[in-house]
C-alpha positions in Angstrom: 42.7 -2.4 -0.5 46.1 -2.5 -1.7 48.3 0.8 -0.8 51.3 -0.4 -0.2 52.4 -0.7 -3.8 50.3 2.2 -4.5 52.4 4.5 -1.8 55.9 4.1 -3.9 54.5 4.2 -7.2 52.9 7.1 -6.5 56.1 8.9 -4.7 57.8 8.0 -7.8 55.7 9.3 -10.4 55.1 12.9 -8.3 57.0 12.7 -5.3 57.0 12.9 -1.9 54.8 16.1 -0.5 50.6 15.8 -0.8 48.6 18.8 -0.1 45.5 16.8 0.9 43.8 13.4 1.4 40.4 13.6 0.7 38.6 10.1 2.0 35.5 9.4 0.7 35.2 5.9 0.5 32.6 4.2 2.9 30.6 1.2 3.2 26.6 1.8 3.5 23.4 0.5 3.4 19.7 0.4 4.6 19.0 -2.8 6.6 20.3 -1.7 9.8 22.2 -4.6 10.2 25.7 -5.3 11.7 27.8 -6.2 8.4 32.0 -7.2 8.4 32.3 -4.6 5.9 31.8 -2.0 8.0 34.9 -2.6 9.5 36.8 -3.8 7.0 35.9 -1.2 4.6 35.3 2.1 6.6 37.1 1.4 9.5 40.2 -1.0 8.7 40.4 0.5 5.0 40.8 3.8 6.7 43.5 2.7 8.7 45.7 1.2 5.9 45.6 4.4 4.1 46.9 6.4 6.9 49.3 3.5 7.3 50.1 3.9 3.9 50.4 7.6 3.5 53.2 7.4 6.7 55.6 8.2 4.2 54.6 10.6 2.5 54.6 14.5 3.5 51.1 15.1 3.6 49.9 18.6 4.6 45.8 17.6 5.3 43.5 14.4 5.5 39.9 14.9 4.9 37.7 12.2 6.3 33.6 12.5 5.5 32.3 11.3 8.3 28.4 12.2 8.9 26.3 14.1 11.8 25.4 11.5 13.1 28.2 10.2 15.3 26.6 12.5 17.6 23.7 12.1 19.8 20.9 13.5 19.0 19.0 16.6 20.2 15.9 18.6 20.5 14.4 21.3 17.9 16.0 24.5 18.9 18.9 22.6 20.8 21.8 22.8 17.4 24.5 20.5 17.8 27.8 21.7 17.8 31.1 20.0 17.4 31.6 19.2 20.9 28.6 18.1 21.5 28.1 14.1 22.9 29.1 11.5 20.6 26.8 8.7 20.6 26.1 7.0 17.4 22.7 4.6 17.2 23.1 2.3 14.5 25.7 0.0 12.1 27.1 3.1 10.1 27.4 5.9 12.3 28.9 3.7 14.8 31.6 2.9 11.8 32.5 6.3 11.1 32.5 6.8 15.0 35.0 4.0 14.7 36.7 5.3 12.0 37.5 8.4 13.2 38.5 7.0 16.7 41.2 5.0 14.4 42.0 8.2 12.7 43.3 9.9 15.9 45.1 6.8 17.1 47.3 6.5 13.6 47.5 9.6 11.4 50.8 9.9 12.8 52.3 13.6 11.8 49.4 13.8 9.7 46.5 17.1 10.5 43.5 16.0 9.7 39.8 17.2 9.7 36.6 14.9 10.5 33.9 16.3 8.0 30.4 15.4 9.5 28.5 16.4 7.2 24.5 16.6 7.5 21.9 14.9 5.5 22.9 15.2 1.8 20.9 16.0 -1.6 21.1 17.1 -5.0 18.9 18.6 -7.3 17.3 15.4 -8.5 16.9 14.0 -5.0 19.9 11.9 -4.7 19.0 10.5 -0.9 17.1 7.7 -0.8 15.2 8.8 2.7 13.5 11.8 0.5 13.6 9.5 -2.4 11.1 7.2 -0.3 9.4 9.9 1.4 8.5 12.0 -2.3 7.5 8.9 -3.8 5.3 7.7 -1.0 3.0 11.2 -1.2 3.4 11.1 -4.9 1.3 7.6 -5.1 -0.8 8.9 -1.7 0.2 5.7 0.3 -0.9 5.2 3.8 2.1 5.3 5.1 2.5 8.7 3.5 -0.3 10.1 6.6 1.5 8.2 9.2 4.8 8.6 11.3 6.4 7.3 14.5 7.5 10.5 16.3 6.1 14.3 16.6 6.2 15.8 13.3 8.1 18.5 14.6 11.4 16.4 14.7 13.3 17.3 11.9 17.4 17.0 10.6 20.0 19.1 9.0 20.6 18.5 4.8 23.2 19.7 2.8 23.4 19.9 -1.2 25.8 17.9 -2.5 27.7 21.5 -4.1 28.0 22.7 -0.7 29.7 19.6 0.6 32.5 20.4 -2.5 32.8 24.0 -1.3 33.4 23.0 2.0 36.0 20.4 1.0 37.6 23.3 -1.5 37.8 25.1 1.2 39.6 23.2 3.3 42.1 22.7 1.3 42.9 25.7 0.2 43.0 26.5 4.3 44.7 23.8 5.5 47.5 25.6 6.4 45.7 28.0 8.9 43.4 25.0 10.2 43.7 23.2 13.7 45.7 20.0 13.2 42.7 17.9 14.8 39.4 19.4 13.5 35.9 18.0 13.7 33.6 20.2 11.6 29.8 20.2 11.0 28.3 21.3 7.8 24.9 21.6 6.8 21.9 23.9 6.8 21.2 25.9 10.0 17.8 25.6 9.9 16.5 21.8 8.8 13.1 21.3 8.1 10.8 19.5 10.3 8.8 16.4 9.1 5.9 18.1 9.3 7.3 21.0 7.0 8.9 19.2 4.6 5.7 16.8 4.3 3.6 19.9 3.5 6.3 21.4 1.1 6.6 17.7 -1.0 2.3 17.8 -0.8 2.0 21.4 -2.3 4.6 20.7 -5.1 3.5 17.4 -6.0 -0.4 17.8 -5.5 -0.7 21.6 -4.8 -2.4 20.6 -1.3 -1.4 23.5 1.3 -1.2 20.9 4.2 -0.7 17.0 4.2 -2.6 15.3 6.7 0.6 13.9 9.0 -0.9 11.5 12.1 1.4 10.1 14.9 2.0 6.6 15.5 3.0 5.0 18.7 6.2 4.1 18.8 5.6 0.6 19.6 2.6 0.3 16.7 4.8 1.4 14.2 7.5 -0.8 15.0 5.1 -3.3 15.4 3.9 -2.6 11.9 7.0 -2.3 10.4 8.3 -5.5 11.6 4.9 -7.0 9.8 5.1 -6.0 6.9 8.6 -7.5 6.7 7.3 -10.9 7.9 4.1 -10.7 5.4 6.4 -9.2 2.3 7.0 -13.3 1.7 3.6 -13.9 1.2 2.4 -11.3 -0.8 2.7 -12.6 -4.1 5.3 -10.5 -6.4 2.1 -9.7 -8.7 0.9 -7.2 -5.8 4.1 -5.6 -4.5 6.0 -6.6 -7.7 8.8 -8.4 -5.3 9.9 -5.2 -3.8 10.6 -5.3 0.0 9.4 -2.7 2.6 11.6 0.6 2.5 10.9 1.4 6.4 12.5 -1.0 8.7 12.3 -1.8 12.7 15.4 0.4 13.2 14.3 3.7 11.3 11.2 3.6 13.3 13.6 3.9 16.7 15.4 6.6 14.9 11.9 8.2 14.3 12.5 11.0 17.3 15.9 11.5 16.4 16.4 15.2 16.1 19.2 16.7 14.1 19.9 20.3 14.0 23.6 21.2 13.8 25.7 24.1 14.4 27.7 25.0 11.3 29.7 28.3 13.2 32.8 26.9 13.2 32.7 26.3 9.2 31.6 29.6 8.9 34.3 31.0 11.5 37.2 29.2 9.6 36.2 28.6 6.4 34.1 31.7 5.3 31.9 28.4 4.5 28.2 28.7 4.9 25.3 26.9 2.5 24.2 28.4 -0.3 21.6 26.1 -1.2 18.7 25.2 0.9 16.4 21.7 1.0 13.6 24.2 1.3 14.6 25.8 -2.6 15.6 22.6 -4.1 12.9 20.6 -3.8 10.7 22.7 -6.3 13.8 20.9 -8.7 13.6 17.4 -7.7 9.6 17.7 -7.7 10.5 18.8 -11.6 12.6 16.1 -12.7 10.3 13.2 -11.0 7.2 15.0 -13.3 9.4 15.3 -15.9 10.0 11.7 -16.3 8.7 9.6 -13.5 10.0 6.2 -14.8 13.8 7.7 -15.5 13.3 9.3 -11.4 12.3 6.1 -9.9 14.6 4.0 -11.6 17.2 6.5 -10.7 16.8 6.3 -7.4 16.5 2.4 -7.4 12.5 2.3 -7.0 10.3 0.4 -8.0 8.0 2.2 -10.6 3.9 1.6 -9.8 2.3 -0.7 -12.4 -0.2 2.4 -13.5 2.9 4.3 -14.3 4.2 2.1 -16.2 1.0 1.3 -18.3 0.7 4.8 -18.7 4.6 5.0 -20.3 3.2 2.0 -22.7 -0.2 3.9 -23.6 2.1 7.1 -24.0 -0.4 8.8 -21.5 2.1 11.3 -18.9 2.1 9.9 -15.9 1.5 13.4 -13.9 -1.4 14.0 -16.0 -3.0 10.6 -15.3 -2.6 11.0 -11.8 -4.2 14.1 -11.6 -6.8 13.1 -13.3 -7.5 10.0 -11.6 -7.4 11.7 -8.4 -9.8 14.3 -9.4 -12.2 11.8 -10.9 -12.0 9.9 -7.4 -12.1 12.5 -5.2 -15.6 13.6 -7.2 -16.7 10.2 -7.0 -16.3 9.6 -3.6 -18.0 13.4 -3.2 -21.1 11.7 -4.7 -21.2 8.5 -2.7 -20.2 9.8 0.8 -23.6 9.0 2.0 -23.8 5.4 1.4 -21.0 4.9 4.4 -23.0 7.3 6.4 -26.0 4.7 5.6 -24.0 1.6 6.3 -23.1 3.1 10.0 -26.9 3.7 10.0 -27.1 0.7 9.4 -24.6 -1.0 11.6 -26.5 1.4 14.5 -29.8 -0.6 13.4 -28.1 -3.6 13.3 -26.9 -3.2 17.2 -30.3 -1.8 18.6 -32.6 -4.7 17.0 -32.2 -8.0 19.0 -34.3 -6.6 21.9 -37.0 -4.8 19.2 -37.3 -7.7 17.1 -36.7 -10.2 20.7 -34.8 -12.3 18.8 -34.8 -15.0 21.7 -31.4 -16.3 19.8 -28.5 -15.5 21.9 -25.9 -16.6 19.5 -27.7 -13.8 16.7 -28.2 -11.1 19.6 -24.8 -11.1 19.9 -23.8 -11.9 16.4 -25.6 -8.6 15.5 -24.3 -6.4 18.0 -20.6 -7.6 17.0 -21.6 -7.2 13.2 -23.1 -3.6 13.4 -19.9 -2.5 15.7 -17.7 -3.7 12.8 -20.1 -2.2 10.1 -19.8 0.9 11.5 -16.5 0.8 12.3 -15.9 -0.2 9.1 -18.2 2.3 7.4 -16.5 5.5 9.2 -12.9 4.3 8.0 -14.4 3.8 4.2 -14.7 7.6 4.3 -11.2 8.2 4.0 -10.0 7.8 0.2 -6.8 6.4 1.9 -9.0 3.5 3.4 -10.5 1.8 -0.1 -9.8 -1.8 1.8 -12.3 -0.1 4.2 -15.2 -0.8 2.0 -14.1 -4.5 1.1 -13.8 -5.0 4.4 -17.4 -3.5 5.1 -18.7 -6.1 2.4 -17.0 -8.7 4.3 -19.1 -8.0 7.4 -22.5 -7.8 5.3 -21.9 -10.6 3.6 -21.1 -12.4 7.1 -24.9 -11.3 8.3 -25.9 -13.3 5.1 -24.9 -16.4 6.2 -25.0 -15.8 10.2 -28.3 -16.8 10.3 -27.9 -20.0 8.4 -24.7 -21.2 10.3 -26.5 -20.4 14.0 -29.9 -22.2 12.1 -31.7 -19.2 14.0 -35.0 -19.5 14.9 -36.0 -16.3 15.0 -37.8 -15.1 11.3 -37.6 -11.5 12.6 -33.6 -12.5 13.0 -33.4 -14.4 9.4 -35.3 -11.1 7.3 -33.2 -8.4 9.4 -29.5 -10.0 8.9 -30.5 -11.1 4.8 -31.8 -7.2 4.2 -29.3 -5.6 6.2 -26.5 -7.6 5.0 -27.5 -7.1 1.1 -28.0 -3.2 1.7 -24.3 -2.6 3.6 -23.0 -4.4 0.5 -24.6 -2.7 -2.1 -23.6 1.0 -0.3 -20.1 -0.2 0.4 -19.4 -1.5 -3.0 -21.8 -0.5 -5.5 -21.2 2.9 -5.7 -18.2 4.7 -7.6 -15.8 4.6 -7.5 -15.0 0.9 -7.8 -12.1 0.3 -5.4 -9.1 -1.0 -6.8 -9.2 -0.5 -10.5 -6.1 0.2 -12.2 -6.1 4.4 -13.0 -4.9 3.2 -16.8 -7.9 1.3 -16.9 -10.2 3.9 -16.2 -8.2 6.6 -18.4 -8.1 4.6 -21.6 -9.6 2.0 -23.1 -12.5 0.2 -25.2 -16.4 0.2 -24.1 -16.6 -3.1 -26.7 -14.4 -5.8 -27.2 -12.1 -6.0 -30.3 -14.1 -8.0 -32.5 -17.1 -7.9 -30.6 -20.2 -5.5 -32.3 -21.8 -5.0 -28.6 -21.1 -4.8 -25.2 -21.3 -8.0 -23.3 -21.5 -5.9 -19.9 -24.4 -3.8 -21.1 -27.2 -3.3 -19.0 -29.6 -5.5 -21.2 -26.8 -8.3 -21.0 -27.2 -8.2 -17.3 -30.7 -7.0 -16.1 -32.2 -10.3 -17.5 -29.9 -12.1 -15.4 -30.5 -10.0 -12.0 -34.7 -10.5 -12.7 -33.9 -14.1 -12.6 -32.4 -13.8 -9.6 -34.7 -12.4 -8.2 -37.4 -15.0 -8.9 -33.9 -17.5 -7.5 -33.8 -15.5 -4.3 -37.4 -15.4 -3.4 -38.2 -19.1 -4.0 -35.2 -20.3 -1.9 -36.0 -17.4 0.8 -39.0 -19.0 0.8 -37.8 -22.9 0.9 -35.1 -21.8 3.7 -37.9 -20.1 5.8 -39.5 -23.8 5.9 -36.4 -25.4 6.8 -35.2 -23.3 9.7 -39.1 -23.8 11.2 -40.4 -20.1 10.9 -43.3 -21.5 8.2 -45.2 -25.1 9.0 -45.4 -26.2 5.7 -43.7 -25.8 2.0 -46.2 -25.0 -1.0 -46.2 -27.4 -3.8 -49.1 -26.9 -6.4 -48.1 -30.1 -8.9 -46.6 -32.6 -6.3 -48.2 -32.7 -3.3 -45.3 -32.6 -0.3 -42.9 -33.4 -2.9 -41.4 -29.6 -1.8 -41.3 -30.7 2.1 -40.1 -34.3 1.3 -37.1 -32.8 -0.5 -36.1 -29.8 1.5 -35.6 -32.3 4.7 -34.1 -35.1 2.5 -31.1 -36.7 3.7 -29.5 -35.0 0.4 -30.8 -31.6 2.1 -29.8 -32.7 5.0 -26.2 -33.4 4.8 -25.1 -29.8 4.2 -24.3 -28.2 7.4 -26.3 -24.9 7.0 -29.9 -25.0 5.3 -29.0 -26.0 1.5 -32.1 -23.5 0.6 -30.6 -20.7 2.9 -27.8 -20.9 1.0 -29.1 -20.8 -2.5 -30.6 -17.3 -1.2 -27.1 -15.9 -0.6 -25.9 -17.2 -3.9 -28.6 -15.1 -5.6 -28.7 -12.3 -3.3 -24.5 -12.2 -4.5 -25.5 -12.7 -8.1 -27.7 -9.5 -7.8 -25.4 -7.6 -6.0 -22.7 -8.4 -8.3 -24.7 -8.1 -11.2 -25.1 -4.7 -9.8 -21.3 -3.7 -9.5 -19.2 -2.0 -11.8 -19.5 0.1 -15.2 -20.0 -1.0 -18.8 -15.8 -2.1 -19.2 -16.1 -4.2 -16.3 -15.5 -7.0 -18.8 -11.7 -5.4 -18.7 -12.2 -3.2 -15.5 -12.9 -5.6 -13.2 -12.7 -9.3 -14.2 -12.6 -10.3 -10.6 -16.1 -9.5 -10.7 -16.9 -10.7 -14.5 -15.3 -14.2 -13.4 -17.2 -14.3 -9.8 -20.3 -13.0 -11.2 -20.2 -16.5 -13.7 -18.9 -18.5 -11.4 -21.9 -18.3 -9.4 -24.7 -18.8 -12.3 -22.6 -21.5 -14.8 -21.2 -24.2 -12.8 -23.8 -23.7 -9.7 -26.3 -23.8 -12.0 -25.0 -26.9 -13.7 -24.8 -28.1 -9.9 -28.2 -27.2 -9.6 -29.7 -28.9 -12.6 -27.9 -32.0 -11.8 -30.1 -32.0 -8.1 -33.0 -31.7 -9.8 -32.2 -34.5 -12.2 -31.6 -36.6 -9.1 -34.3 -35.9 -7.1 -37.5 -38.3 -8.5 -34.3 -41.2 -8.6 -33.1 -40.8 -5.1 -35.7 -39.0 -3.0 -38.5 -40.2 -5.2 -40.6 -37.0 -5.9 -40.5 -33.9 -7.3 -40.1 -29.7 -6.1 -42.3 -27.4 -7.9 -40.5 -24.5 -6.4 -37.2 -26.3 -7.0 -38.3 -26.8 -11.0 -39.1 -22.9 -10.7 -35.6 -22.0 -9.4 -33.6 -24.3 -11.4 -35.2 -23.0 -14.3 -34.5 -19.7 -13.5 -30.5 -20.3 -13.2 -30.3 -22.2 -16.2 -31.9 -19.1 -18.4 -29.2 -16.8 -16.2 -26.6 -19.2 -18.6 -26.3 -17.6 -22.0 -26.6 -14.0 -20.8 -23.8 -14.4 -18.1 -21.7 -16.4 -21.2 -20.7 -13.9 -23.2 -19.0 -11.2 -20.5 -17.4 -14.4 -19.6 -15.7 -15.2 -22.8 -15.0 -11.6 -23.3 -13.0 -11.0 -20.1 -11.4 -14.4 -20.6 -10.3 -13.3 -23.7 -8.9 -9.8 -22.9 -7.2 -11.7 -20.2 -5.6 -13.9 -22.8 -4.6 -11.6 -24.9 -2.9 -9.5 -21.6 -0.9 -12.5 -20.9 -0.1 -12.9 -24.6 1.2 -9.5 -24.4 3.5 -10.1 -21.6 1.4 -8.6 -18.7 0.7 -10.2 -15.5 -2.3 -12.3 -15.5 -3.6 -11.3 -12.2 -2.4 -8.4 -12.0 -4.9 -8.1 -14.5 -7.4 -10.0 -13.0 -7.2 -8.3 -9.7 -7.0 -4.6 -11.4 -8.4 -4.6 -14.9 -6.2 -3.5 -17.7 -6.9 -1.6 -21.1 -5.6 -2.9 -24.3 
């Protein structure tokens, strides 16, 4: 900061005699971190200008400083100007600095210490409520969630009452105090609570937002997290954008600041004539008016179904509300399948002693796994919660395997975990809505592929392919029930033992879990997934599409090569095994098609210059 030179050009251009300095200029951001530039900027900058301005005959020097340099207090407890000083964090404790260096060297110079509350404009303007309006415009988790009692609250100030106050003072500097530390901002701030309700009711006309406290130490915990884990999401989820909320804000949660603006009023005439309260109905506005322009604005990173929606011209305020309506009646329609599931998870817990088991490793397996199903279950209630249900299929699909990887030898065990297991699945993902599909995807969008003349995720595409699955499931079922012991022998009408001989082969053999057992899941997946998702899945959901193939076209080329195999290295033949084979290779051709026609949509998304898994992961619409 050169000043120097500054100081005499400037005395000899307009002279010697300045009414007022007013200091603005400040060094901020959000990490929370120590940075040289505090000093060097806010509190070393600050004192070569008064250095500077030594000789000149100046009348006033402004300094915006901010609240909070002081500690802070309790609702109902304002803080007034000689309250304690006591700054918590990188910048405050620079303008604490800074003014401390403004009393030791303005000289002759008055001045005034401006700490000025919490400030906003019309459009927002603070990237706090920027962060806090965008988080219960998208309904984020974090929206429900905060590390303090919602009652805690702090002072704001719009941005035209800050000028007044500065217009003020200098048009009263010569009736002011020569030291003077002044507070401005609203008398009354609004809580978290009340400004969370006020954002809810303008954005989603919801009277009250559902505000839960967090520990302390969880949130920190879970701030700190999510920092760690932002370098392994990959920039196709969280589109390379860094968590807003940080370890130190989370300390800062039950900071309470409520300041005492008298002395503004009692020399200045000054009090606010805007309210946080009256202006957010404006910045609520401007974000519907053009949600891109706000985010951007406000140096935010835009959600990818906003975005879509600005390239399929759909308004983004109308596609939310839709979506959210569709959802919330979905969800309406399905609630009872999680009730079912924590039925089921209660069944699940109560059977080893009704079934005796005599398997410790499943008793216990299935008391663990019908806590976390119902666990699970209750949380997938919550429209927040949508990992929830994944996370309930995750647990049902573990009872699929359990059985196989302890080699139980319990039947009651084996038929309990395999129906169980398929049901919590089918309740926690079968039913709409489909978690995680891109609201664009849903809005808009072909049933048919371009090009196409029918629907390669129609029901007669796919019921063919969940019969044969069937007839899959219950011949392995079968073959796996000889194999963990629970039957003495394996049928075989054509040759002989030639089913025994290769379910216990050394090729059978050298899997670790029962190689039929495992062919049962496979199909019991292949139903289930057959099962899941609407006639666009071939664009709503080509997660599924690709994991629905994935398990008939190159396991059932795996599966044809074993039966190839078997009269050349065990010497025999499997009826059963000829049944089931057959049965996956005529899944082929019907499970081709959606296939090709999600791999080409997802083609023709890259082509575009959209993210491939992005798309993948979320579905698109073209």
């Amino acid at each position: 900061m050169k000043v120097c030179g500054w100081g005499s050009q400037q005395s000899e251009q307009h002279g010697n005699r300045i009414a007022s300095v007013v200091h603005l200029a400040a060094y901020f951001d959000l990490s929370g971190e120590p940075n040289p530039l505090y000093d060097a900027v806010n509190v070393d900058g600050t004192r070569r200008l008064l250095s500077a301005l030594q000789g000149f005959d100046v009348e006033q020097f402004v300094y915006a400083s901010t609240m909070l340099v002081h500690a802070p207090t309790r609702p109902g407890l304002p803080i007034a100007e000689d309250a304690p000083l006591e700054a918590n964090w990188p910048y405050p404790q620079s303008k604490l600095k800074t003014e401390e260096a403004i009393r030791e060297h303005h000289g002759q110079i008055p001045y005034v210490l401006l700490r000025i509350a919490g400030m906003h404009t019309d459009r927002c303007g603070s990237a706090f409520l920027a962060h806090q309006i965008r988080r219960i415009y998208e309904r984020h988790l974090a929206a429900h969630l905060y590390a303090a009692d919602p009652a805690i609250g702090q002072s704001f100030i719009h941005i035209e009452d800050v000028i007044d106050a500065f217009v003020r003072l200098v048009e009263r500097r010569e009736s002011l105090p020569p030291e003077l530390p002044l507070l401005v901002g609203e008398p009354q701030g609004m809580s978290y609570e009340a400004l969370q309700n006020r954002l809810a009711f303008l954005i989603h006309g919801e009277t009250e937002w559902e505000t839960r406290q967090v520990p302390g130490l969880a949130a920190k915990a879970g701030a700190w997290l999510q920092h760690k884990a932002a370098m392994l999401v990959p920039d196709v989820i969280d589109q390379g954008e860094e968590p807003f909320i940080k370890p130190y804000m989370v300390e800062m949660a039950d900071d309470h600041f409520e300041i005492d603006s008298s002395r503004a009023h009692r020399l200045l005439g000054w009090e606010p004539k805007h309210s946080l309260h009256e202006t957010l109905p404006k910045m609520v506005e401007e974000l519907r008016a053009d949600p891109l322009a706000w985010y951007h604005e406000h140096d935010l990173t835009p959600p990818v179904w906003l975005k879509e929606a600005e390239q399929q011209q759909i308004p983004g305020d109308q596609l939310l509300r839709g979506h959210e309506a569709s959802m919330r009646e979905a969800r309406a329609s399905s609630r009872w399948a999680h009730f079912a599931n924590m039925g089921l998870g209660a069944w699940l817990v109560t059977s080893p002693p009704m079934l005796a088991y005599g398997d410790a490793a499943m008793v216990w397996n299935d008391i663990a796994s019908g806590a976390a199903v119902m666990i699970f279950a209750l949380l997938s209630l919550s429209g927040r919660m949508s990992w929830a249900r994944f996370a309930t299929a995750a647990a049902g699909t573990w009872l699929l395997f359990a059985p196989l990887v302890f080699w139980t030898p319990s039947a009651a065990a084996y038929l309990n975990d395999t129906l169980v297991g398929t049901l919590v699945i089918g309740f926690a993902l079968l039913l709409p809505p489909v978690p995680g599909v891109s609201p664009v995807a849903l809005a808009s969008g072909p049933d048919i592929p371009p090009g196409w003349d029918y629907n390669p995720s129609g029901w007669l595409q796919r019921l063919p392919i969940i019969a044969l699955a069937f007839v899959g499931l219950f011949v392995s079922r079968y073959l796996a029930a000889y194999q963990l012991g629970h039957i003495d022998s394996a049928w075989d009408p054509l040759f002989g033992d030639g089913t025994e001989r290769i379910i216990t082969s050394e090729v059978s053999k050298a899997w670790p879990v029962p190689d039929a057992g495992l062919g049962a899941v496979t199909y019991i997946l292949e139903i289930l997934t057959g099962f899941l998702g609407d006639r666009r899945r071939w664009r709503t959901a080509p997660w599924v599409v690709i994991l629905f193939g994935l398990m008939i076209v190159p396991l059932g080329a795996v599966s044809i090569f074993f039966i190839i195999i078997q009269p050349i290295v065990i010497g025999t033949w499997c009826t059963l095994c000829l049944v089931a084979a057959l049965a996956m290779l005529l899944q082929i051709p019907y499970s081709f098609d959606e296939l090709l026609a999600s791999g080409q949509f997802l083609l023709e998304r890259r082509r575009q210059g959209q993210s491939l898994v992005r798309a993948f992961l979320f579905g698109d619409t073209i």
